[in-house]
N, CA and C of each residue as an Amber inpcrd file, in Angstrom:
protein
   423
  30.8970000  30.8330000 158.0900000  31.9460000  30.0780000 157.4340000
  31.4220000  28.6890000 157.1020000  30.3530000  28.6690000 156.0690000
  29.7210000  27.8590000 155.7000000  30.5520000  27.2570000 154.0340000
  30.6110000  25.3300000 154.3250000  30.8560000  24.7150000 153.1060000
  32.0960000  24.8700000 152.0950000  33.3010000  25.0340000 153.4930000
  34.7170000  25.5040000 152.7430000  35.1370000  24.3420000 152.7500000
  34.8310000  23.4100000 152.4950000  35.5380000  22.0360000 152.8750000
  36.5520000  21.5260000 151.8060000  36.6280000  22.5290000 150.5370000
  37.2470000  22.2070000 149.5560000  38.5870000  23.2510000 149.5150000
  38.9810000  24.2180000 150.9630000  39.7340000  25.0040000 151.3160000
  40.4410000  24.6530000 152.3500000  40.2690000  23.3940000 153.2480000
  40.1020000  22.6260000 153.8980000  41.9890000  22.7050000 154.6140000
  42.6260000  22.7080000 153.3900000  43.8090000  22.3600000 153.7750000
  44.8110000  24.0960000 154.3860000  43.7940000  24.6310000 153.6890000
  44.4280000  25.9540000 154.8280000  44.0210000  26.3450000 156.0840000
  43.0160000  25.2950000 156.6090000  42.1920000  25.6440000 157.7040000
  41.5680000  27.0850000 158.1310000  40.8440000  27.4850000 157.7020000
  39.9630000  28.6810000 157.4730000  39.4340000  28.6280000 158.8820000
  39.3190000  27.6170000 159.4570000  38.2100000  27.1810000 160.7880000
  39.2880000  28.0130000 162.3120000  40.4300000  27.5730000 161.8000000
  41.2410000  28.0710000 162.9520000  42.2770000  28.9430000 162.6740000
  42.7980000  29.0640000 161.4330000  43.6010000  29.9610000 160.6250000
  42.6590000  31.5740000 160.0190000  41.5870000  31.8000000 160.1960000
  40.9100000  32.8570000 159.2650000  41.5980000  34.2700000 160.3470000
  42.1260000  35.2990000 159.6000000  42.4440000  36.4000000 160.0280000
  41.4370000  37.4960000 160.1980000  40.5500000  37.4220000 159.0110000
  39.3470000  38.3540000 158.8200000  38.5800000  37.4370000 157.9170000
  37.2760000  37.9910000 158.0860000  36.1810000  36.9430000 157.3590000
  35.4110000  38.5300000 156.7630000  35.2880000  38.1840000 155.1800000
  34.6560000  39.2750000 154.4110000  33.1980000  38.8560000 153.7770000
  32.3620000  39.2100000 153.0440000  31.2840000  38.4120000 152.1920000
  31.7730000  37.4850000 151.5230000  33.0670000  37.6300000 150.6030000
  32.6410000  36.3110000 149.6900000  34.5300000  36.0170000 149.8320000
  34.9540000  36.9640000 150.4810000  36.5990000  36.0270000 150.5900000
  36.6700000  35.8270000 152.5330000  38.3530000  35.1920000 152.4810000
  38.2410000  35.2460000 153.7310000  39.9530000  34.9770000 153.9630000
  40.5400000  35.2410000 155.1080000  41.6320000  35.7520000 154.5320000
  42.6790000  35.2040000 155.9500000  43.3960000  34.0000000 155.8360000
  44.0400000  33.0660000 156.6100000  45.6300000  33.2780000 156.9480000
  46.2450000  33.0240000 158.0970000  47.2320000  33.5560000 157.8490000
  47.7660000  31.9410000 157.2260000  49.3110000  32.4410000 156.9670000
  49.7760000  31.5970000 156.0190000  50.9130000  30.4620000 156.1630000
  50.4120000  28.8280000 156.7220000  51.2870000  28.1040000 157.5400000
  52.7890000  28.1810000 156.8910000  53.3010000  28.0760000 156.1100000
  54.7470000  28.7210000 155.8060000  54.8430000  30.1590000 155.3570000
  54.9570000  30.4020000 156.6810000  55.4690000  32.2760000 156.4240000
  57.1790000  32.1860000 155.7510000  56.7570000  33.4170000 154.6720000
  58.5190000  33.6700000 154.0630000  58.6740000  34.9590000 155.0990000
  57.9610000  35.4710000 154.7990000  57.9410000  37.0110000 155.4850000
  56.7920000  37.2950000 156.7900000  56.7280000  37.9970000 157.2950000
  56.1630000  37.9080000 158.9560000  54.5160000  38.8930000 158.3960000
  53.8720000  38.0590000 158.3980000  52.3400000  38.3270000 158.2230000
  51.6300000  37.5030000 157.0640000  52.8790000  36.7710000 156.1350000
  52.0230000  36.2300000 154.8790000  50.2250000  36.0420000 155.5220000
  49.9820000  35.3550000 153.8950000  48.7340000  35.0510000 154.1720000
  48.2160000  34.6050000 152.8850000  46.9900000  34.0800000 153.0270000
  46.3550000  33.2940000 151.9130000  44.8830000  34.2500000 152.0160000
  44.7090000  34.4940000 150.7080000  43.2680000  34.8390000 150.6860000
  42.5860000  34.4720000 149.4910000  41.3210000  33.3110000 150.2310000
  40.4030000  33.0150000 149.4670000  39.4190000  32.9360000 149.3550000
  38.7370000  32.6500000 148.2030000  37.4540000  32.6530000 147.4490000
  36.5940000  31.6350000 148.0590000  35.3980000  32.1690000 148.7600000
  34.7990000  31.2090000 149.5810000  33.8690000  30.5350000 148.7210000
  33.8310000  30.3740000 147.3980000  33.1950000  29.3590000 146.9240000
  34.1100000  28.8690000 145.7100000  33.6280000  27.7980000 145.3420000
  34.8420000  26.9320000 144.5100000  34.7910000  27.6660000 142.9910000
  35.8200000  28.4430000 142.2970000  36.0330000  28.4180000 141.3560000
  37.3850000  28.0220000 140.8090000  37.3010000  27.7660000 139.5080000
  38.9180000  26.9880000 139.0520000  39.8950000  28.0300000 138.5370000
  39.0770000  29.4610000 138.1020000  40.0080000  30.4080000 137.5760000
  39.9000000  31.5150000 137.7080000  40.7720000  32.6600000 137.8650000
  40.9330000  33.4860000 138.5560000  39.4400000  34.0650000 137.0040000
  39.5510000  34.0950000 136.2530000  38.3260000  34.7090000 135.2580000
  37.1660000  34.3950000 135.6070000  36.5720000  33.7920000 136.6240000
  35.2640000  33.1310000 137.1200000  34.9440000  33.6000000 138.5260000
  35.9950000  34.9690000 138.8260000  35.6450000  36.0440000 139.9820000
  34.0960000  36.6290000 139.6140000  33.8660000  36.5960000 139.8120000
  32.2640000  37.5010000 139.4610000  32.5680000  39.1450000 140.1520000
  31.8140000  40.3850000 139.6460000  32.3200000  41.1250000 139.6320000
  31.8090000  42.1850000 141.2410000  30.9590000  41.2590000 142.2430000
  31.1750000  42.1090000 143.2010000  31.8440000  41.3080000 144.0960000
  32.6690000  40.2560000 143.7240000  33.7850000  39.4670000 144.7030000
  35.1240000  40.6630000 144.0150000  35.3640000  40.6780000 142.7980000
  36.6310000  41.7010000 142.7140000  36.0780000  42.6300000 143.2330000
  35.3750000  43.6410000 143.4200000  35.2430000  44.8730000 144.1960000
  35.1150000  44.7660000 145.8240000  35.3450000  43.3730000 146.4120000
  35.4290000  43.2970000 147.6180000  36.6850000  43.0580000 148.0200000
  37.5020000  42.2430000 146.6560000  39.0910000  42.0530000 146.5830000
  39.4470000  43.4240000 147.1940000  39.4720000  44.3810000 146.3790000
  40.5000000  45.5260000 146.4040000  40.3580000  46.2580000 147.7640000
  38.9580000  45.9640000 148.5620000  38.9210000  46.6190000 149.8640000
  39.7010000  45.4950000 150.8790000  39.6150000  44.0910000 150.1440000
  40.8070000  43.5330000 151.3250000  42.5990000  43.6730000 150.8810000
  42.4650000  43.9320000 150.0080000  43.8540000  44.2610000 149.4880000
  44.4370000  45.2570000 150.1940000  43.2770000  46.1470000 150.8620000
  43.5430000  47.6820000 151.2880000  43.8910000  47.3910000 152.4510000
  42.8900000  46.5270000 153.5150000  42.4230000  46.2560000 154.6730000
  43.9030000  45.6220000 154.7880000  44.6050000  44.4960000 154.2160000
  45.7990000  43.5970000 155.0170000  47.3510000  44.5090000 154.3290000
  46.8240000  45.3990000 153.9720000  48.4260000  46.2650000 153.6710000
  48.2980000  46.9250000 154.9270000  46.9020000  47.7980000 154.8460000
  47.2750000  48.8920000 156.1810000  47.2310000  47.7540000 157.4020000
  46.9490000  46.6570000 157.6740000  47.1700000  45.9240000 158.7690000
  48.7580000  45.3800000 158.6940000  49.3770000  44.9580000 157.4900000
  51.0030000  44.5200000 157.8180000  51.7450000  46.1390000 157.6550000
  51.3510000  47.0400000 157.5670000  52.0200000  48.2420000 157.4270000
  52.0990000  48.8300000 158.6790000  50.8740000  48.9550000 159.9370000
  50.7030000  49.3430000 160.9010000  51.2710000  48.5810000 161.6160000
  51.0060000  47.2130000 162.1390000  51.3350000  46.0560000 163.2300000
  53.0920000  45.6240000 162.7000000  53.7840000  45.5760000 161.4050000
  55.0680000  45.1120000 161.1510000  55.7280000  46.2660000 160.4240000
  55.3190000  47.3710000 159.8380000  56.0080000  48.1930000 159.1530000
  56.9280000  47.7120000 157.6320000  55.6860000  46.8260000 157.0130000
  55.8520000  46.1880000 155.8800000  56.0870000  47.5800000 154.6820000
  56.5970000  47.4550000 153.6140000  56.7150000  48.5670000 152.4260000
  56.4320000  48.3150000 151.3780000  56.4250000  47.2340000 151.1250000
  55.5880000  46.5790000 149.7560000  54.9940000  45.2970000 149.9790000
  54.4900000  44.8430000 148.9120000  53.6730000  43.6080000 149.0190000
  53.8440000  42.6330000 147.5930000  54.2180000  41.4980000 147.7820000
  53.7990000  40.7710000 146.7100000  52.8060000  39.6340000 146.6010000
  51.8510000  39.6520000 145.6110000  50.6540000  38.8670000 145.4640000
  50.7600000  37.5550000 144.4120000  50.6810000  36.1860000 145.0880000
  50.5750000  35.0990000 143.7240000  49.6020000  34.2520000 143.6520000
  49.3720000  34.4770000 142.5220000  48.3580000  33.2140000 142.1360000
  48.5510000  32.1400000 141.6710000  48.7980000  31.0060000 142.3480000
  49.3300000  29.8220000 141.7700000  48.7670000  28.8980000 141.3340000
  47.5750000  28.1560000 141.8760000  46.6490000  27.2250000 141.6960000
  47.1200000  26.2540000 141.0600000  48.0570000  25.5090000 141.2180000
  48.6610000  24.3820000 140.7170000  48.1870000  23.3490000 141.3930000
  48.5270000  22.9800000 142.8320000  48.1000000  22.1410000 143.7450000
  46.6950000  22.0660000 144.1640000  46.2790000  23.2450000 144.2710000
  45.1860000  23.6730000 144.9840000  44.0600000  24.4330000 143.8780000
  43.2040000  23.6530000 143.4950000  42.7910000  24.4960000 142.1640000
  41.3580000  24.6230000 142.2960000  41.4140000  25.9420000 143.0230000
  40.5760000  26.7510000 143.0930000  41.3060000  28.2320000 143.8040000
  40.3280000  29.5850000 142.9180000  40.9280000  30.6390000 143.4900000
  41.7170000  30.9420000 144.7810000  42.5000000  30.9480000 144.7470000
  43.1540000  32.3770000 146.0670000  44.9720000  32.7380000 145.9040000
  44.9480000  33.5360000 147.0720000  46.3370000  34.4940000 146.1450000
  46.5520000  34.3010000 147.8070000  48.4270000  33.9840000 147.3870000
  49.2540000  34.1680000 148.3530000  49.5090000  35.4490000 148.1480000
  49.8800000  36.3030000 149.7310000  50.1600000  37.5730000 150.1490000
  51.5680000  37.2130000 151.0180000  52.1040000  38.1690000 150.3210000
  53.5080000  38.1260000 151.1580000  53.5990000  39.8870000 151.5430000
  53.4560000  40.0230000 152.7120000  54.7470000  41.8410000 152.9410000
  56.3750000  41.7460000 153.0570000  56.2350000  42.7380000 152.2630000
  58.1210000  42.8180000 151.7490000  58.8950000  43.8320000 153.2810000
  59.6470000  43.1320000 153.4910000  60.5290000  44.3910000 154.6610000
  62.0060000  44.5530000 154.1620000  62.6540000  46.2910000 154.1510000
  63.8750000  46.4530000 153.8500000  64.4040000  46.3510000 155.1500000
  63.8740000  45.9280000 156.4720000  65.0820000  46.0950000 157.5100000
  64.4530000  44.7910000 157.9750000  65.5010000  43.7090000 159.4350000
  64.7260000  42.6090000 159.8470000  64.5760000  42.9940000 161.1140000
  63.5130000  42.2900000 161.5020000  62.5420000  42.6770000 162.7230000
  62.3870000  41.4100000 163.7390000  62.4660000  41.5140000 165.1800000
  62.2860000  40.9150000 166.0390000  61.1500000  40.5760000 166.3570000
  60.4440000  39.6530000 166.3000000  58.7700000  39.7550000 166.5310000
  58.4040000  38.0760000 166.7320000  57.5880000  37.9920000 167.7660000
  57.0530000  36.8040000 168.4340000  58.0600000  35.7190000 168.6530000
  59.7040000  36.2420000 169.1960000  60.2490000  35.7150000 169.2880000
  61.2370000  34.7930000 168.4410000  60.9070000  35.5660000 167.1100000
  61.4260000  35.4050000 165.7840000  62.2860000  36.4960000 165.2680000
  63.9170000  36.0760000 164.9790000  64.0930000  36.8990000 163.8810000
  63.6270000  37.1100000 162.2960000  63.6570000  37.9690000 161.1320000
  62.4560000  37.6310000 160.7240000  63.4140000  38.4580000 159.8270000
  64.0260000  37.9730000 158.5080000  64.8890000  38.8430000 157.5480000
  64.3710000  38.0430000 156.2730000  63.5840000  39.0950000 155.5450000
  63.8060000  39.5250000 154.3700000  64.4680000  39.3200000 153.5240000
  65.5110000  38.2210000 153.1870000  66.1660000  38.0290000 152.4940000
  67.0490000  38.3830000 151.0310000  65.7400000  38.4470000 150.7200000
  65.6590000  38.3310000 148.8850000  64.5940000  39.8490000 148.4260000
  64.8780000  40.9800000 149.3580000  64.0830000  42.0900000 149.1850000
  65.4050000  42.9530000 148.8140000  64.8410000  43.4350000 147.1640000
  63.5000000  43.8990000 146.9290000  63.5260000  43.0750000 145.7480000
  63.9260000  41.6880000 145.6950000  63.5580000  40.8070000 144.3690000
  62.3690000  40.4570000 145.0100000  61.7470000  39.4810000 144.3070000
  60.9500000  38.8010000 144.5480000  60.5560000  37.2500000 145.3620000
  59.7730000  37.6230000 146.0370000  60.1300000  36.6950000 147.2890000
  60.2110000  34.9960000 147.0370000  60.8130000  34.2280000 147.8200000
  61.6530000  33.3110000 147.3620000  60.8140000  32.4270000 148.1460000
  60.0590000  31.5830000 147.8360000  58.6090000  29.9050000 148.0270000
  59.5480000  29.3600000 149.2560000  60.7700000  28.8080000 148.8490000
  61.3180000  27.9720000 149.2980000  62.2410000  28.5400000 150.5360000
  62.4710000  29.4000000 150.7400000  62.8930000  30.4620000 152.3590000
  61.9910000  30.4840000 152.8780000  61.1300000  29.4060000 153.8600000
  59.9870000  29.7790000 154.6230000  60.4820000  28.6060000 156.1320000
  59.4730000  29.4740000 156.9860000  60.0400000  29.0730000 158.3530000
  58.7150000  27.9890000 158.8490000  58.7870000  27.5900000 159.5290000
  57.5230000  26.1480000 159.7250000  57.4780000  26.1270000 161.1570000
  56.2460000  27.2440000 161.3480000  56.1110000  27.6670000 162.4280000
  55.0200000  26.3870000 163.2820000  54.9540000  26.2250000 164.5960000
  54.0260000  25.8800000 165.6890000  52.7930000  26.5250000 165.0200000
  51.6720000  25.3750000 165.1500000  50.4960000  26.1140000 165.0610000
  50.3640000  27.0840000 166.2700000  50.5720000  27.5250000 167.4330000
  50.8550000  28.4650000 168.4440000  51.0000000  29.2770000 167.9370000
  52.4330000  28.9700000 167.6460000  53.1370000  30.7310000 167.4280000
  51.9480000  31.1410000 165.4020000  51.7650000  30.1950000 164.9140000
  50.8050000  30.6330000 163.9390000  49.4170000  31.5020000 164.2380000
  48.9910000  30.7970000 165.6170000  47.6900000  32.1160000 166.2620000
  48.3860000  32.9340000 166.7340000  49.2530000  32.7170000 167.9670000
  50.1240000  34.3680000 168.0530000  49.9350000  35.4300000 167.2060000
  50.6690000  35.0420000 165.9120000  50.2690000  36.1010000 164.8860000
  49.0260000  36.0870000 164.0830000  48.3070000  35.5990000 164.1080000
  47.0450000  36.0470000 163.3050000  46.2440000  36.4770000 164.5780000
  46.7040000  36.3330000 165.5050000  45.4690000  36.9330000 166.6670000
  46.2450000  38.2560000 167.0380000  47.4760000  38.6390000 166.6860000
  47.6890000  40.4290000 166.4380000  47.5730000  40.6440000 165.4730000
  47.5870000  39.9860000 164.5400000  46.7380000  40.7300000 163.3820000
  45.3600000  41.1040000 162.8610000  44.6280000  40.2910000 163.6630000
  42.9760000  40.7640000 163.5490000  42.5280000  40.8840000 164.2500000
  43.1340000  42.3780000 165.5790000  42.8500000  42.9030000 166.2450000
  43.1420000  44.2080000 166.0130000
């Protein structure tokens, strides 16, 4: 985890869930939904068109890797993916898992709100960095 210093503000150093070749994949300090996450591009590009093409073919095996991980550990059913780069401008995509029922977990109730629209930025809970490893340390196990 070399020279992320320009990723800096998601803390990759103490936040990383899984570490891949060229992404790496954090959980996400305002969770809407119980597993979000941020996954990014470990070197600086400004647009999602400046993926080079064996970073997308490593995308789709983590795309695979954090469904069957919020599908197994939370019993997530869909997923929604954004790319925003407004603030933060360089690649990566917020991950949200969608749930139709709400779930008790790390001492959190944890409802879904706005499912099966599309998930809502501003419904997010502002968790303890604690309870933030709590869950990324059952999730990348």
């Amino acid at each position: 985890m070399n020279n992320l210093e320009f990723m800096e503000k998601f803390k990759p150093k103490t936040r990383c869930i899984k570490e891949f070749e060229h992404w790496i994949v954090c959980i996400r300090a305002k969770q809407v939904t119980l597993g979000d996450a941020v996954i990014l591009l470990k070197r600086q590009a400004e647009s999602v068109g400046d993926i080079l093409e064996e970073e997308i073919k490593e995308f789709s095996i983590i795309i695979k890797w954090y469904e069957e991980v919020c599908i197994k550990k939370f019993g997530a059913i869909k997923f929604n993916y954004m790319v925003l780069m407004m603030k933060d401008n360089f690649v990566h995509y917020h991950a949200f898992p969608r749930y139709d029922k709400n779930l008790d977990l790390f001492g959190i109730e944890w409802i879904d709100k706005d499912y099966p629209a599309i998930v809502n930025l501003k419904e997010t809970k502002e968790l303890s960095e604690e309870k933030l490893q709590e869950i990324k340390d059952y999730m990348s196990k």
